[in-house]
C-alpha positions in Angstrom: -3.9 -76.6 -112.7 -5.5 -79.5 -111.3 -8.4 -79.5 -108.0 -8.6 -82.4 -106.2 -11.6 -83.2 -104.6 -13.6 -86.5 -103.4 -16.3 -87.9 -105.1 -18.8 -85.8 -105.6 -22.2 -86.9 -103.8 -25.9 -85.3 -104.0 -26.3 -83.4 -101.5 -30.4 -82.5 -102.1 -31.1 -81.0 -105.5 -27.9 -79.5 -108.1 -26.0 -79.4 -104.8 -23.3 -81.6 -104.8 -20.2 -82.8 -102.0 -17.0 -81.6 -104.4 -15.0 -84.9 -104.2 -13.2 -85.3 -107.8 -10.3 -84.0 -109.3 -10.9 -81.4 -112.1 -8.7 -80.5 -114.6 -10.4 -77.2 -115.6 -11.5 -76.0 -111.9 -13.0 -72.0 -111.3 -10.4 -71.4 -108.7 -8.3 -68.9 -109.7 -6.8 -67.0 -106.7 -6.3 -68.5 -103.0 -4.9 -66.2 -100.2 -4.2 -67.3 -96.9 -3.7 -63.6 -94.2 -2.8 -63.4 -90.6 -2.5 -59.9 -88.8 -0.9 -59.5 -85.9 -0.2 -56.7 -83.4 2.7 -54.0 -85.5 5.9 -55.3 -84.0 9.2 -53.6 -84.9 11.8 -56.6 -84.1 10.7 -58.8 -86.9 12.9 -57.0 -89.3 15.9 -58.4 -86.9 14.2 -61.6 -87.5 13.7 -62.0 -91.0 17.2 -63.7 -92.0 16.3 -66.7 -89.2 13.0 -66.9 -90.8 14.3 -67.2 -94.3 16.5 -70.0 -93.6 13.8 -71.8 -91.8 11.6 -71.7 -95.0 14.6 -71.4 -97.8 14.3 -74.7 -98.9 10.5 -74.5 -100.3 10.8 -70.4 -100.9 14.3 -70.0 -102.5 13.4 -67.1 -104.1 13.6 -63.7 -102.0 13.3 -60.1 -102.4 12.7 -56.9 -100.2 10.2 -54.4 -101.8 8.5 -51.1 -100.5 4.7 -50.7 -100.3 3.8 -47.0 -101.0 1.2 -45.5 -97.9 -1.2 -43.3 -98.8 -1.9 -40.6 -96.4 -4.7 -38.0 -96.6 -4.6 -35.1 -94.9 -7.1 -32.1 -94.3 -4.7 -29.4 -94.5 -7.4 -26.6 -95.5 -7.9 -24.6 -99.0 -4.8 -22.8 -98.6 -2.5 -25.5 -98.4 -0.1 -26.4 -100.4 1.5 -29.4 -101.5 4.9 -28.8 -99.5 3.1 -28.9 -96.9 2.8 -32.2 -96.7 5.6 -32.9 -95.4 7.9 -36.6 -95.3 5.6 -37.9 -97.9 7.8 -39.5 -99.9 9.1 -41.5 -97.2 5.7 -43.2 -96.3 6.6 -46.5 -97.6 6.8 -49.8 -95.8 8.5 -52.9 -95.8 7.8 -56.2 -97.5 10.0 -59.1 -97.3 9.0 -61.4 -100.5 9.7 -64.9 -100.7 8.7 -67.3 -103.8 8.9 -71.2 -103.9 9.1 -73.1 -107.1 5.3 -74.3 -106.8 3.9 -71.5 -107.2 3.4 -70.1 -104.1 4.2 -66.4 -103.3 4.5 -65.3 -99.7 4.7 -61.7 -98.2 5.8 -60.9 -94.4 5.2 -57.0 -93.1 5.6 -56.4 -89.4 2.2 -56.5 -88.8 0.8 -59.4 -91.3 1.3 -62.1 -93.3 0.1 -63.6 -96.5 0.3 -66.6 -98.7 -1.0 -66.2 -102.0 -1.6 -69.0 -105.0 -2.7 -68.7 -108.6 -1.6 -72.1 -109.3 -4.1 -74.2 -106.5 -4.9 -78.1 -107.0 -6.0 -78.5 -103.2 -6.3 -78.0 -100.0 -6.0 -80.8 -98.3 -6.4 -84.0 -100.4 -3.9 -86.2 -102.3 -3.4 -85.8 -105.5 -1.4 -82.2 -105.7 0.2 -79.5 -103.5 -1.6 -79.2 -100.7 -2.2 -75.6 -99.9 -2.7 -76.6 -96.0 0.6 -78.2 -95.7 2.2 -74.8 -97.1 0.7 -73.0 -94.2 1.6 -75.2 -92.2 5.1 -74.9 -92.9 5.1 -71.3 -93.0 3.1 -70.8 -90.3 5.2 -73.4 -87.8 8.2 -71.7 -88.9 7.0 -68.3 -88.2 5.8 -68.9 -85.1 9.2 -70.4 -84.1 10.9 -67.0 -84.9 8.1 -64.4 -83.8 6.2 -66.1 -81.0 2.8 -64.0 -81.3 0.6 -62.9 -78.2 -2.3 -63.5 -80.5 -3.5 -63.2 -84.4 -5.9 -60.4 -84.7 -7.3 -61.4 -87.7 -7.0 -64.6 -89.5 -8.6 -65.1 -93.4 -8.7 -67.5 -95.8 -9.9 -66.2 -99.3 -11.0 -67.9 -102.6 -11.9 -66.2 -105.7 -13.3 -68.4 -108.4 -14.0 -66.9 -112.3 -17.1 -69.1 -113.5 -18.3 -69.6 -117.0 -21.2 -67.8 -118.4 -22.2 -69.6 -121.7 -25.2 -67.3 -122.9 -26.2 -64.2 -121.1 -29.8 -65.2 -120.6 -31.7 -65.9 -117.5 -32.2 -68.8 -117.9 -29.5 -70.4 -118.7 -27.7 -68.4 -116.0 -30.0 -70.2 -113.6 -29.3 -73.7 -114.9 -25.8 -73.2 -114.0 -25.9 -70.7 -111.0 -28.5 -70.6 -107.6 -27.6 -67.1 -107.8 -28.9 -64.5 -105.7 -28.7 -61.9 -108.5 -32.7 -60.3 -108.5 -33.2 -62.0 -112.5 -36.9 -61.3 -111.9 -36.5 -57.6 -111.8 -33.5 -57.4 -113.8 -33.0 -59.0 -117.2 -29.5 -60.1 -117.2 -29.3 -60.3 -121.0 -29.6 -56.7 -120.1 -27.4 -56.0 -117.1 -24.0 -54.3 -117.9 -22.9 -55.0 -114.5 -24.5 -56.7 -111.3 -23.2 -57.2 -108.0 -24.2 -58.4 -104.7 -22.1 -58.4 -101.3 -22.8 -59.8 -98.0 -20.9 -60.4 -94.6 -22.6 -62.9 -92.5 -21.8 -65.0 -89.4 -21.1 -68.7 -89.9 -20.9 -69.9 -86.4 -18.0 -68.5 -84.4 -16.6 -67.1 -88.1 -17.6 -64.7 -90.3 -17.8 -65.4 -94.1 -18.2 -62.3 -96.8 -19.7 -63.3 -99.5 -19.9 -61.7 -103.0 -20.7 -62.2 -107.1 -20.4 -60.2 -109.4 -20.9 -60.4 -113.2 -17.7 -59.3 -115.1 -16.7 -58.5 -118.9 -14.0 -60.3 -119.8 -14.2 -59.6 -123.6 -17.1 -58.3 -126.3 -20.0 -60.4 -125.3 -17.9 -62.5 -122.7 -19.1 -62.7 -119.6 -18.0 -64.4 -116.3 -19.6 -64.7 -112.9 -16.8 -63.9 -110.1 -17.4 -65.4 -106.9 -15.4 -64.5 -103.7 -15.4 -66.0 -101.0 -13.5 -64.5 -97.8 -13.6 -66.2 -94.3 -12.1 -64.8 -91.8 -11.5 -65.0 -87.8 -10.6 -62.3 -85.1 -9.0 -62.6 -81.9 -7.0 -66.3 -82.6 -4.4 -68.1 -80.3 -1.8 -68.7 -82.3 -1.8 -72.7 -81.7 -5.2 -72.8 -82.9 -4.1 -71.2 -86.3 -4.3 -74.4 -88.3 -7.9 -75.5 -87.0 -9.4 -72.3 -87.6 -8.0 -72.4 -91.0 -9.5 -76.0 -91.9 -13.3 -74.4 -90.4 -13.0 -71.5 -92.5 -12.5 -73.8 -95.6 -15.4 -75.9 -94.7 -17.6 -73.0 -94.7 -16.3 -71.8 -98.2 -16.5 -75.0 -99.8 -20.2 -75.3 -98.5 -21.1 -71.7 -99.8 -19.1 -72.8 -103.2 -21.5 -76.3 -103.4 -24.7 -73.9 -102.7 -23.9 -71.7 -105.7 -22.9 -74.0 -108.4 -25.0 -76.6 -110.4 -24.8 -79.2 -112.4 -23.0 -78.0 -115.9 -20.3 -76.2 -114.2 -18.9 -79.6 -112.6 -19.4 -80.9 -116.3 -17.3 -77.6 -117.2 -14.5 -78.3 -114.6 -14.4 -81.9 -116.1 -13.4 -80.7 -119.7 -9.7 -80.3 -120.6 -8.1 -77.0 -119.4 -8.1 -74.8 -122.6 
């Protein structure tokens, strides 16, 4: 898995413009989510979708998403009656393309997801712009939305943590983890979670300190921008501005020996 970035510039202090290619980069999940009002006819409009897309998603299958309901039925109730439970399922029509790219449409959303990301937009790999694009431009030809309630773009990156210490956590993290009231070479677990407004988006922010193994750690940082209310036609713009925002937020958080860890050899 390769990132391609540009060169990478200071940018005032460890923070750095991400312009390189990496071999080795964080990144380990990208989702791309629209959600749209519930709308029964696309299930008759599946099979002209697929063909649309069948050349870069050849692989296809229908699957059932289980509901959960929950229901205050009093202390005397009993599990009959509950009743149609088993039937709370819905729909998923799955489609796979040989780059790695997994895509999932329900009747009221739709998502791309990659574990295998080299870049968004510039050369050098499979751009994961130019896959919404396609998916989205197709879509939109079958099931012409009234609007996108909710459009998100998500990153989730799994960062190195060389020695559990303070401070070398904070040569390799501006981290807003409170180190000076909490020993990390202590800490067990740590989070921190934030939504905030970035303009006319909203960003949530969060890290979190995971255990990957005995006396492994990793800092996971997840980014999720996100959009309400969207014209359809503005899909792709909105998209680019919520990756600007999460790159920004990515080049605030890192320092300097985790680009020397994205240069090394994948592993």
């Amino acid at each position: 898995m390769v990132l391609r970035f540009r060169k990478p510039m200071c940018n005032g202090g460890d923070n750095m413009t991400i312009t390189e290619v990496f071999p080795n980069p964080t990144v380990k999940q990208v989702i791309f989510q629209i959600r749209y009002p519930n709308l029964f006819f696309i299930e008759d409009k599946i099979g002209d979708f697929q063909v649309q897309i069948l050349q870069e998603f050849p692989k296809s299958a229908l699957a059932f998403r289980r509901q959960i309901m929950l229901a205050d039925l009093g202390p005397d109730a009993k599990l009959p009656d509950i009743q149609g439970s088993d039937n709370l399922s819905t729909k998923v029509w799955q489609f796979i393309s040989d780059k790695g790219f997994r895509l999932n449409v329900l009747t009221d959303s739709l998502d791309i997801t990659s574990e295998f990301h080299k870049t968004y937009n510039l050369d050098g790999g499979e751009k994961f712009r130019d896959t919404i694009r396609f998916v989205l431009d197709a879509f939109l030809k079958i099931v012409p939305l009234p609007v996108i309630n909710r459009l998100g773009l998500r990153y989730i990156d799994e960062c190195p943590i060389p020695k559990k210490t303070n401070r070398v956590f904070r040569t390799h993290y501006n981290s807003v983890f409170p180190l000076k009231r909490f020993d990390l070479a202590d800490a067990s677990e740590m989070s921190f979670r934030t939504t905030v407004r970035r303009g006319d988006y909203n960003i949530r922010y969060a890290e979190s300190l995971a255990k990957i193994a005995d006396d492994n750690y990793k800092l996971i940082l997840d980014f999720d921008g996100f959009a309400n209310s969207i014209v359809p036609a503005a899909y792709l713009d909105v998209t680019d501005a919520l990756h600007d925002i999460i790159r920004k937020e990515y080049e605030n958080t890192i320092k300097a020996p985790i680009y020397t860890f994205m240069r090394k050899p994948k592993s």
